[in-house]
C-alpha positions in Angstrom: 33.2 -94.2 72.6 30.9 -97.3 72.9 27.4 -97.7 72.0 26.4 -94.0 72.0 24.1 -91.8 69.8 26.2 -88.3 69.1 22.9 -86.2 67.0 22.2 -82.7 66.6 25.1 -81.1 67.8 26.6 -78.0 65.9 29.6 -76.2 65.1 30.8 -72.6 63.8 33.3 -74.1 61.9 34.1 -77.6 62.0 33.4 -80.9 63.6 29.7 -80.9 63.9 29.5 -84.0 66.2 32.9 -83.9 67.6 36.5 -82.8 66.5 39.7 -85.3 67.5 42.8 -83.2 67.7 46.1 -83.4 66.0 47.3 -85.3 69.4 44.2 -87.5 69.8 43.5 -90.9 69.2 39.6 -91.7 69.6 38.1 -95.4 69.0 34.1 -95.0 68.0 32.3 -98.5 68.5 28.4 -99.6 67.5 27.5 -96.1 67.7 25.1 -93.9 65.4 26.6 -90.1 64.2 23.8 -88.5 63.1 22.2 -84.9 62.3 25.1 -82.6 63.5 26.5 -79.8 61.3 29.1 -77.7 60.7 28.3 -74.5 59.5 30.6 -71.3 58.6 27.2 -69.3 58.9 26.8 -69.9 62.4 29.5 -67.8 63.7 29.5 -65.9 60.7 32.6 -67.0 59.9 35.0 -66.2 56.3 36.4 -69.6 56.5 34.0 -72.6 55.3 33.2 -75.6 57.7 34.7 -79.4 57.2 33.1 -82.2 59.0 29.3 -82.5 59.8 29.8 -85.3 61.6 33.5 -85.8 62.5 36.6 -83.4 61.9 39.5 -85.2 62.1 43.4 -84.3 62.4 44.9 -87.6 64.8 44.0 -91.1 65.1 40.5 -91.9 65.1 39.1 -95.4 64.0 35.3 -95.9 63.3 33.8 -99.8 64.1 30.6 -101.0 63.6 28.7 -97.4 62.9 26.1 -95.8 61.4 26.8 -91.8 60.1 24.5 -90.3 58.5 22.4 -87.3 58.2 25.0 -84.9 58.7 25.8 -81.4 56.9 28.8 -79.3 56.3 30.2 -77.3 53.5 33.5 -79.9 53.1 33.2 -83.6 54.3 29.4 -83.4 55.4 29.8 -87.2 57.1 33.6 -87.1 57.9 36.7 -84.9 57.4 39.9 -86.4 57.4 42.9 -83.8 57.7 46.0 -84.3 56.1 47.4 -84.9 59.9 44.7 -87.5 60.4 44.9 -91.2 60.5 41.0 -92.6 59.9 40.1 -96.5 59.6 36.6 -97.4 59.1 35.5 -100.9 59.5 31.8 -102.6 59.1 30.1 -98.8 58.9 27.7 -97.4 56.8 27.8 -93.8 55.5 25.0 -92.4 54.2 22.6 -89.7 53.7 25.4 -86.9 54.4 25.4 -83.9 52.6 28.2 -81.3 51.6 26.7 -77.8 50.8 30.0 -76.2 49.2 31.7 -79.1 47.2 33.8 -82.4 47.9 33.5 -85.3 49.9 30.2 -85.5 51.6 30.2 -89.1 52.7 34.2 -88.7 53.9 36.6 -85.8 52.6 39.7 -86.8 52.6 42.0 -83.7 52.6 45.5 -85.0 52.2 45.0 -88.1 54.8 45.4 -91.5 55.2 42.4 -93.4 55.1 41.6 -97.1 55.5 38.5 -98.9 54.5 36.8 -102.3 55.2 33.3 -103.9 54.9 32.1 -100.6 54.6 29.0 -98.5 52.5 29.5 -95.2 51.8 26.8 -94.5 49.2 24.2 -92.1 48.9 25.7 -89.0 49.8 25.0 -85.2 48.3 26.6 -82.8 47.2 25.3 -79.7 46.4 26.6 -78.0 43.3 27.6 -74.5 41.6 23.8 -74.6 40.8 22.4 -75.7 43.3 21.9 -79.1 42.4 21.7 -82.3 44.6 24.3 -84.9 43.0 24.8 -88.1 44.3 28.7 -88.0 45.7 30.4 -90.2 48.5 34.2 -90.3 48.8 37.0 -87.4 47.4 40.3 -88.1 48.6 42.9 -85.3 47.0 44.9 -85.8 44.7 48.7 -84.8 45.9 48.8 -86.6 49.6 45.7 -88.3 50.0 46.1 -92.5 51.1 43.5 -94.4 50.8 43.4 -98.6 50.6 41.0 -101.3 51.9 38.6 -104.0 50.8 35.4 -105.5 50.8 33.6 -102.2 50.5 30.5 -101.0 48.8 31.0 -97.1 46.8 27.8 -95.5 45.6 30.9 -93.3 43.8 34.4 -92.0 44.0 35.4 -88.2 42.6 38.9 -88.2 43.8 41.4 -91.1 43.8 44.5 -89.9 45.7 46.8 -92.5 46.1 44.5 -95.5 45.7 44.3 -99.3 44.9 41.2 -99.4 45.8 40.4 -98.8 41.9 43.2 -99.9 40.3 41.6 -102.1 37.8 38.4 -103.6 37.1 38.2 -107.0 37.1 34.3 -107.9 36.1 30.4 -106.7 36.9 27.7 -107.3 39.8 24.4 -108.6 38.8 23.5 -104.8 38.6 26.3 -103.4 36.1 28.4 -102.2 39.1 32.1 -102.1 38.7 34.1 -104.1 40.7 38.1 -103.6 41.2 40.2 -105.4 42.5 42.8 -108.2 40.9 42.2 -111.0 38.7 44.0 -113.2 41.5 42.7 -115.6 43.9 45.4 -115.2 46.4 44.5 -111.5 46.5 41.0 -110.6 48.2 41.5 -106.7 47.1 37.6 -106.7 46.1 35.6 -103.4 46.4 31.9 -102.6 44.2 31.3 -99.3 42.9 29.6 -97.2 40.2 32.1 -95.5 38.4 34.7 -92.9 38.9 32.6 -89.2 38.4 29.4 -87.9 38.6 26.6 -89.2 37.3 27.9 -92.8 37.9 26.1 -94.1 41.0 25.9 -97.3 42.3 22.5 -98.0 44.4 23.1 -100.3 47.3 19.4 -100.7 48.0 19.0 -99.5 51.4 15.3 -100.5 53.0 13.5 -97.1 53.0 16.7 -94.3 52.6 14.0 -91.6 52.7 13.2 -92.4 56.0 16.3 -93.5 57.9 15.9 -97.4 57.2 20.0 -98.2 56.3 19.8 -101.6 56.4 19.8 -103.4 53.1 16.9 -105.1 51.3 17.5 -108.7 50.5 19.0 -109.3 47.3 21.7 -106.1 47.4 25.4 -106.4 46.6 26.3 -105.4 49.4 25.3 -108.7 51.6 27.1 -111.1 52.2 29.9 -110.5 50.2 33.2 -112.1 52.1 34.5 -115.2 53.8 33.8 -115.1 57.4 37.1 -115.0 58.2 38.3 -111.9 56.8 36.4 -109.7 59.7 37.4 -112.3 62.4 39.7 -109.9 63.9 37.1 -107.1 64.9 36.2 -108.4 67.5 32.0 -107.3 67.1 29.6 -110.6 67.2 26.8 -108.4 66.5 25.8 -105.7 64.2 24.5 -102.4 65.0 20.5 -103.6 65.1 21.6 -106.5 67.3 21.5 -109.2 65.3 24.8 -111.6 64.4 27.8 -110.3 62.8 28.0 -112.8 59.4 30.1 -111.4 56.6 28.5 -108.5 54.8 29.3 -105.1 54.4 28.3 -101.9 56.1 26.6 -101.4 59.9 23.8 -103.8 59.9 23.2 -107.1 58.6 19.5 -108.1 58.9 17.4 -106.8 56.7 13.7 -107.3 55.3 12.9 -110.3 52.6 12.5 -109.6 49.4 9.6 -107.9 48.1 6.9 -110.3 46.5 5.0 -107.1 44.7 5.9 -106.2 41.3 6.7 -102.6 42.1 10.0 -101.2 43.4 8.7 -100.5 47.0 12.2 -101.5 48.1 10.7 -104.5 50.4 8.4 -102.1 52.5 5.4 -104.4 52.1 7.4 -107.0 53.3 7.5 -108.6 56.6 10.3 -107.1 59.1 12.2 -107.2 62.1 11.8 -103.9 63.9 14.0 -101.1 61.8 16.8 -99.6 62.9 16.4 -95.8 62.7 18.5 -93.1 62.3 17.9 -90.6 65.2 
C-alpha cells in the first residue's frame, strides 16, 4: 500500500484500519493511518479490541507514515501479535489513544518489533480512573523483541527484550534521556523521557491539538543522524513532500522558530502549507 489515506474505518473487535493475517506480509509506504477504531462495544463483544489502526499477526513493515488519531482498548495506533513481525522506519505515531490499558502508540503483545528514525510520542492512555496519561510504546515482558535506533520515545512502560534502553549515556538540551552506548563505532542512539508514567518526553510537534505532526524548529527530533544511515530506504521525500535529510519521524519541514516570547509552538511563524491529519 502506497501513498494512500486508510481513516475512519471500524472494527467489532480488532484492526480498526486493517488487520494483516498470520500468513500475510503487507508493505505500507508514505501513507497516513488515521481515525479508525476498534471497539469491543460495537459488536457487543466480551472480548476487548487491539489495534485502532493496525492489528497485526504476519509480516507487515511501516515506511515513511503518519498514524495517528486512532482508538482501541489495547494498541490504539498498532497491535503487534506475538505471531507478528512489525518494522517501522521514518514514521511518526502520535495522537493514538488506548481506552483499556497498554500500548497506545504500538502494543507489542509478545512480538518482534523493529524501530528506526521513528516518533512515537504523545499517545494516551486512559486509566482505572479515567484519566488521560501520556503513554506510547508497552512491549511485554516474557516474549516481546524490540531493537532499533535513531528514534524519538515520548515514553516506554514495558521493555521486553530490549537494547533500545540498555544504558543511558548523557542528556538532550531538554533533560531527555538518551540510551544507547558510550562508543563511537556503535550508532545504537535513541531519546526518550524515562521508563514509566509521568516521565514524558515532548517532541514539539507544530500544533498536536490540531493535527500539525511536523516538528517545530529547534526539537530533538530533527536532524539527528548521518545521512547515510537511512540511505537504504529508498524514500527521497518525506510524507509533506519535501526532501528526505536525516531526521526522525514522517515529515521533515517544519515552521521556523517562533520569534514571540510565548510558547505558541511557532504558530505565529511563517509556514509552508501543513500537513494534516485527515
Amino acid at each position: 500500500m502506497a501513498t494512500r489515506t486508510l481513516s475512519e474505518n471500524a472494527a467489532g473487535f480488532s484492526g480498526g484500519g486493517f488487520t494483516n493475517a498470520i500468513t500475510g506480509t503487507t508493505t505500507v509506504v508514505n501513507s497516513i493511518i488515521s481515525k479508525n477504531e476498534a471497539n469491543s462495544m460495537v459488536a457487543n463483544n466480551v472480548a476487548n479490541a487491539f489495534g485502532g489502526g493496525m492489528y497485526n499477526m504476519g509480516t507487515l513493515t511501516l515506511t515513511n507514515s503518519l498514524i495517528a488519531d486512532n482508538a482501541a482498548e489495547f494498541g490504539g495506533g498498532i497491535n503487534n501479535k506475538s505471531t507478528g513481525d512489525l518494522t517501522i522506519t521514518n514514521c511518526t505515531i502520535t495522537a493514538n489513544v488506548a481506552t483499556n490499558g497498554g500500548g497506545p502508540g504500538v502494543n507489542n503483545l509478545d512480538g518482534k518489533l523493529t524501530i528506526n528514525n521513528s516518533v512515537v510520542a504523545r499517545n494516551i492512555r486512559i486509566d482505572m480512573f479515567g484519566d488521560s496519561i501520556y503513554d506510547d510504546i508497552f512491549s511485554y515482558d516474557e516474549g516481546s523483541t524490540t531493537t532499533g535506533t535513531n528514534n524519538f520515545f515520548g515514553v516506554m512502560t514495558g521493555m521486553g527484550k530490549s537494547p533500545i534502553v540498555s544504558q543511558q549515556i548523557g542528556t538532550d538540551k531538554y533533560g531527555n534521556a538518551i540510551f544507547g552506548k558510550d562508543d563511537p563505532t556503535n550508532k545504537i542512539r535513541n531519546i526518550m523521557g524515562g521508563l514509566g508514567i509521568g516521565k514524558d518526553a515532548n517532541p514539539f510537534f507544530v500544533d498536536w491539538e490540531n493535527g500539525d505532526y511536523r516538528l517545530v524548529k529547534g526539537s530533538s527530533a530533527i536532524d539527528a543522524i548521518d545521512a547515510g544511515d537511512i540511505s537504504n530506504i529508498g524514500i527521497s521525500v518525506d510524507l509533506d513532500s519535501g526532501s528526505r535529510l536525516v531526521g526522525r519521524g514522517a515529515t521533515e519541514r517544519t515552521r521556523p522558530k517562533c520569534p514571540c516570547s510565548e510558547e505558541c509552538g511557532g504558530r505565529r511563524a511563517t509556514s509552508s502549507p501543513i500537513l494534516q491529519a485527515i
